[in-house]
C-alpha positions as CSV (number, residue, x, y, z in Angstrom):
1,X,4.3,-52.1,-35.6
2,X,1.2,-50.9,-33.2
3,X,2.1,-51.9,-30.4
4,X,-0.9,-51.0,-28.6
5,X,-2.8,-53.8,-30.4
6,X,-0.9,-55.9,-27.7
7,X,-3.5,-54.8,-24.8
8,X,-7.0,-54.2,-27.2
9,X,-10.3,-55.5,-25.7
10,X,-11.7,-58.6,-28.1
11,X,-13.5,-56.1,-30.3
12,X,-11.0,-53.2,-30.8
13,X,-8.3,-56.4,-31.7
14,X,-10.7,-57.4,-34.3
15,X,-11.0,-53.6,-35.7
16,X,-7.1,-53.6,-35.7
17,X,-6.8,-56.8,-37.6
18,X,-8.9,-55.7,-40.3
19,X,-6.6,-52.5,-39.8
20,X,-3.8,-54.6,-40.2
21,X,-5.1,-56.1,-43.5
22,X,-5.7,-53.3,-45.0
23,X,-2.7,-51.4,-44.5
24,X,-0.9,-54.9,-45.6
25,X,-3.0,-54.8,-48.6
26,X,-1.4,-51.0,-49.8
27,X,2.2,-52.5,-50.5
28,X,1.7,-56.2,-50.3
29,X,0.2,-58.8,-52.7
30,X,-3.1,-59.8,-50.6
31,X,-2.5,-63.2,-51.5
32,X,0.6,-63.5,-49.7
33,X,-0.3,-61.6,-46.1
34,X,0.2,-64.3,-43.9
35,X,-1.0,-64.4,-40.0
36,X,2.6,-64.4,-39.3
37,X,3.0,-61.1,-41.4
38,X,-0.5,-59.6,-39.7
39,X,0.9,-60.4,-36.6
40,X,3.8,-58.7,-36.6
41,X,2.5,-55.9,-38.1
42,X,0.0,-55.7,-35.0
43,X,3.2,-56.2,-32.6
44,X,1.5,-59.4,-31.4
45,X,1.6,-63.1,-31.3
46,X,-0.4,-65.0,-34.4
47,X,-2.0,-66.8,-31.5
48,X,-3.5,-63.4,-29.9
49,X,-4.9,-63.2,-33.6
50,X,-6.7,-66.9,-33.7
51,X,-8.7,-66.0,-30.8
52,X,-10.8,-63.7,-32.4
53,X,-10.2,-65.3,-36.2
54,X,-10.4,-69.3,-36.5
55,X,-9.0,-68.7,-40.2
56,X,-7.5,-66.7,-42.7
57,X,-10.8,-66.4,-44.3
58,X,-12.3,-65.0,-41.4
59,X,-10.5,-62.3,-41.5
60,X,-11.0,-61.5,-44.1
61,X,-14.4,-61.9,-44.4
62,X,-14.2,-59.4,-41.4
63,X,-11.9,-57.4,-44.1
64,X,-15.1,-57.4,-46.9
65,X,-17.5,-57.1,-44.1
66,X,-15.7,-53.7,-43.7
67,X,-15.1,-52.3,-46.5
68,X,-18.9,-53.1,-47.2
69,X,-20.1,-51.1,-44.1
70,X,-17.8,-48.2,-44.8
71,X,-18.0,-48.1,-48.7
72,X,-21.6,-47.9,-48.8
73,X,-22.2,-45.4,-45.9
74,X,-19.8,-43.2,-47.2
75,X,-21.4,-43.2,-50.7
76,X,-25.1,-43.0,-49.4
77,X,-23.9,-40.1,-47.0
78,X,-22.5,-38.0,-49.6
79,X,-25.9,-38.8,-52.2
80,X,-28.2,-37.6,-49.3
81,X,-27.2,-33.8,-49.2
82,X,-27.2,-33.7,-53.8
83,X,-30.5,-32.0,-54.8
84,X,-30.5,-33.7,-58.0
85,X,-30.1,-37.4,-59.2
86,X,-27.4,-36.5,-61.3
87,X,-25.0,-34.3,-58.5
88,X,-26.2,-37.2,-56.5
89,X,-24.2,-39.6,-58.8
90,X,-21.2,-37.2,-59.1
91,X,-21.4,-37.5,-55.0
92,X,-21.1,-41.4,-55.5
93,X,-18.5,-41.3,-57.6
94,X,-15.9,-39.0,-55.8
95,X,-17.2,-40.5,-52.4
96,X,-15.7,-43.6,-54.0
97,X,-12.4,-42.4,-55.7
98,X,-11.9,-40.8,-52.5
99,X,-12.1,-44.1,-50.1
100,X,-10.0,-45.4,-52.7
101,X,-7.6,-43.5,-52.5
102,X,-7.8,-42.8,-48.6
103,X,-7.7,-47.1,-48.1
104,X,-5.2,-48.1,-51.7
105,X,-4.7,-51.4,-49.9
106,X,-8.7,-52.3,-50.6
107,X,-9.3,-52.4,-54.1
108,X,-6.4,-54.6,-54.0
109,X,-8.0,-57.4,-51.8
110,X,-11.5,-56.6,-53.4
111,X,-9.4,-57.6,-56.9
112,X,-7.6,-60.5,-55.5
113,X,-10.7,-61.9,-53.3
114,X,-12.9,-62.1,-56.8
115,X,-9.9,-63.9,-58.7
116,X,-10.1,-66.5,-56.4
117,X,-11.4,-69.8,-57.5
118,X,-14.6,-71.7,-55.8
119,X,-17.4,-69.4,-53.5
120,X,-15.4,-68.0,-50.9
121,X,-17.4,-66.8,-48.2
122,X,-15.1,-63.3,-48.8
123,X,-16.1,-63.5,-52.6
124,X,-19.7,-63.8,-51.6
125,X,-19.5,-60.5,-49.5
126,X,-17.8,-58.7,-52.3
127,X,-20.5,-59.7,-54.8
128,X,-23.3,-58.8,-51.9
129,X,-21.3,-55.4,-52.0
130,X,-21.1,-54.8,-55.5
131,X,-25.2,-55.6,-56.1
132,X,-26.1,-53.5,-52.9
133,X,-24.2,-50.7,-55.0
134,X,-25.8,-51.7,-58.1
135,X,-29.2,-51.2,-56.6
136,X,-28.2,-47.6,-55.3
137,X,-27.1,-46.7,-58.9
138,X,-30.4,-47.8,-60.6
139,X,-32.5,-46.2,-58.4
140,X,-30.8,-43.0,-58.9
141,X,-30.7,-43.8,-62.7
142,X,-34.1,-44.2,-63.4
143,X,-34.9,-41.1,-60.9
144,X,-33.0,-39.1,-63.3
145,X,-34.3,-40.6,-66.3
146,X,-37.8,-39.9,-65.3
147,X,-37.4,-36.4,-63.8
148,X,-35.8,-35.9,-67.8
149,X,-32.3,-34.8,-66.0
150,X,-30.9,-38.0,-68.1
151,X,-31.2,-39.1,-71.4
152,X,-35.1,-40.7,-71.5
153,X,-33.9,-43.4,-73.3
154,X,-31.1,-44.1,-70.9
155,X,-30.0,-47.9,-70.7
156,X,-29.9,-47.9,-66.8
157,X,-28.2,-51.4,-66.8
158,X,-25.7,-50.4,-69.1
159,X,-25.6,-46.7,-67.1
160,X,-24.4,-48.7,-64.2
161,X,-22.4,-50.8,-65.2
162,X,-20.4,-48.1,-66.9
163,X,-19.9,-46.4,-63.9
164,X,-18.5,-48.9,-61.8
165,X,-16.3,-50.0,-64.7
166,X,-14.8,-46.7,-65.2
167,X,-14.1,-46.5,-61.2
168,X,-12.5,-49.3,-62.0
169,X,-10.4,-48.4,-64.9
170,X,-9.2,-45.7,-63.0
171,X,-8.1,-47.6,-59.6
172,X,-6.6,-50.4,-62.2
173,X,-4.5,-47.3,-64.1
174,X,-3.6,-45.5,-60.3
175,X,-2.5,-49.3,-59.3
176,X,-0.3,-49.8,-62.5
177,X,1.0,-46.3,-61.9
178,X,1.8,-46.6,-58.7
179,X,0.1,-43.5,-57.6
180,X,-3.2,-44.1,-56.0
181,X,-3.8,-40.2,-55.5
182,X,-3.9,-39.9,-58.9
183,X,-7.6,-40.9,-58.5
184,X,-8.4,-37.5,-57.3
185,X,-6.9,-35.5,-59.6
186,X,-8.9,-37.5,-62.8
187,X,-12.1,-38.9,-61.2
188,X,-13.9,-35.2,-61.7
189,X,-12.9,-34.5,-65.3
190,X,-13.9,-38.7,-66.0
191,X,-17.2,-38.1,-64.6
192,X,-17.9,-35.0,-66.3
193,X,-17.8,-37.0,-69.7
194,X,-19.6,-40.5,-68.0
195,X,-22.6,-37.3,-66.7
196,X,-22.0,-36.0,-70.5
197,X,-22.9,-39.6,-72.4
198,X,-25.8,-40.4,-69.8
199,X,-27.7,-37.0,-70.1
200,X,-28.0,-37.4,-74.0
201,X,-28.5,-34.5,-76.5
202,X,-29.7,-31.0,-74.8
């Protein structure tokens, strides 16, 4: 219980709900984190929590909103300093397994919020998420293929969405394994074969 969250100006209480969520998130099904349950994890009343959140869905859309700021930052930070397209998508990819496992509790509302049915406004932000990360991908793809680093008859499209399906497979087997660390230990031998298939023959 923080109970520090009981005296937070309006902004820092909104951070430490989306806090809140997230560390909910690690050992909770998302779906059934109530206001009550965020509350009390907060150390505060759920009506300190409405005025800053009208609805569940706000926070968490404030929940996407963050992981979105902070997902992408940390990837595009770690792809600035790689001299070449290909280290810069080994940067990517660890970047990622590493907020994974540093935040477990988000993949799990990122895989609960797209299960849901209708067009959440929190389903909308993960989809924005996922095609501002595309867009990162294919522009580091087809800098690759061109420079000849990759494969120049890479299928960037298919590059991509190979790579965020096998960050996936590996948070989905961490998840089932209960072992979310286990992401750093594999994610550098995985990539090494992904880097292997999308440079082609020497």
């Amino acid at each position: 219980m923080n109970t520090r969250a009981k005296h937070l100006p309006a902004e820092e209480r909104r951070a430490a709900t989306v806090d809140a969520v997230i560390e909910l998130a690690a050992g909770h099904d998302p779906g059934e984190i109530t206001t009550t349950a965020i509350a009390q994890h907060m150390g505060v009343t759920q009506g300190a929590i409405f005025k800053h959140f009208p609805t569940k869905d706000a926070i968490l859309e404030a929940v996407m909103a963050w992981v979105a700021d902070r997902l992408l930052s940390r990837i595009d930070r770690a792809a600035q300093s790689a001299p070449t397209s290909g280290a810069a998508l080994e940067a990517m990819f660890l970047a990622h397994t590493g907020f994974v496992a540093d935040h477990p509790g988000v993949p799990r509302m990122m895989f609960g919020e797209l299960q849901r049915a209708g067009a959440t406004a929190p389903k909308r932000m993960a989809s924005t998420l996922l095609r501002h990360y595309a867009e990162r991908l294919h522009h580091l793809l087809l800098a690759g293929r061109t420079s000849g680093e990759l494969d120049p008859q890479l299928d960037v499209e298919a590059a991509a969405t190979l790579f965020v399906g096998t960050i996936q497979g590996l948070v989905m087997q961490a998840l089932i394994a209960g072992d979310v660390q286990r992401i750093r230990r594999d994610a550098p031998r995985v990539f090494a074969i992904y880097m292997r298939g999308i440079k082609g023959q020497p």
